[in-house]
N, C-alpha and C positions, 0 to 999 in steps of 0.2 A: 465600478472597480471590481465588484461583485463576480460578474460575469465575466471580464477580461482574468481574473486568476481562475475563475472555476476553467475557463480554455485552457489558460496555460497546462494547467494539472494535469488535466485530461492528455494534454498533449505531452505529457513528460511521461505520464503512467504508460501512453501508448508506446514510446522512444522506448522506455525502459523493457517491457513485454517486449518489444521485436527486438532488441538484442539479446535475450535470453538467447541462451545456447542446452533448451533441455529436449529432450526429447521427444519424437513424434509418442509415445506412450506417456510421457507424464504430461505433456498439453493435453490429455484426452482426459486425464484426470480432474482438467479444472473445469468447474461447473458452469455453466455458461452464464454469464450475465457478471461475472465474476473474477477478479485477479489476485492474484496470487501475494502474498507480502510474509516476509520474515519479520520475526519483533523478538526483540533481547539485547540486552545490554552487549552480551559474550558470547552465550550458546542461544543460537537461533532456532526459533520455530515457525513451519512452515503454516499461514493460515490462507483461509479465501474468504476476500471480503467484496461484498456486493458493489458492484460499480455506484449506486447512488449515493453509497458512503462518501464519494470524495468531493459530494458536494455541500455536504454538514461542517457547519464552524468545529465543531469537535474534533473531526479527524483531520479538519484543513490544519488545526496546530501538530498534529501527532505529522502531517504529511511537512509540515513549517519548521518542524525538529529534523526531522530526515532530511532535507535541505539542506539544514544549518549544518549538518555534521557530513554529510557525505555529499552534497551539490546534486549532480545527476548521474555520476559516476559513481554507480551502487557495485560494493564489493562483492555481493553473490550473484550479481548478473540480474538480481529480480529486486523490486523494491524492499529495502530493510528500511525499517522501523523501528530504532534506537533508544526504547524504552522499556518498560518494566512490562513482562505478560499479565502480570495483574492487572497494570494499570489497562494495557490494551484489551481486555476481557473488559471493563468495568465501561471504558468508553463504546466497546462495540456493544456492548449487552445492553445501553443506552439507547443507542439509534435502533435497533433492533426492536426496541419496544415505543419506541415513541412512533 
């Protein structure tokens, strides 16, 4: 079951990336290996987090919240992530070292 949602995910992250509607300049902005995600309640902010993150139970619930509330139909065109930036700092700063 593992592997049947790490595809899915992947396959949504990628849905989500080719409908963006940003710029041939700000795609050049994003680091390679890496996609793009807004995280906040209200006021969003724009991070880059490492493609191998969305295959750690950690981020799979932070990506399992984002579902819940917006499905795949993401309101700024790119993945939002519907929590607290503390909290998302505290979970990436996790993987990051582990």
């Amino acid at each position: 079951m593992g592997i049947r949602l790490l595809s899915i995910l992947l396959g949504a992250a990628k849905q989500i990336l080719k409908m963006q509607s940003v710029s041939v300049v700000c795609q050049s902005n994003v680091p390679k290996g890496h996609i793009p995600v807004y995280v906040g309640e209200t006021e969003r902010k724009r991070f880059f987090v490492p493609i191998s993150y969305l295959s750690h139970p950690s981020f799979v619930d932070l990506l399992d919240r984002a579902e819940e509330e917006f499905g795949f139909s993401q309101p700024t065109g790119g993945l939002t992530i519907p929590c607290k930036e503390e909290a998302f700092i505290d979970v990436t700063s996790r993987l990051h070292t582990s």
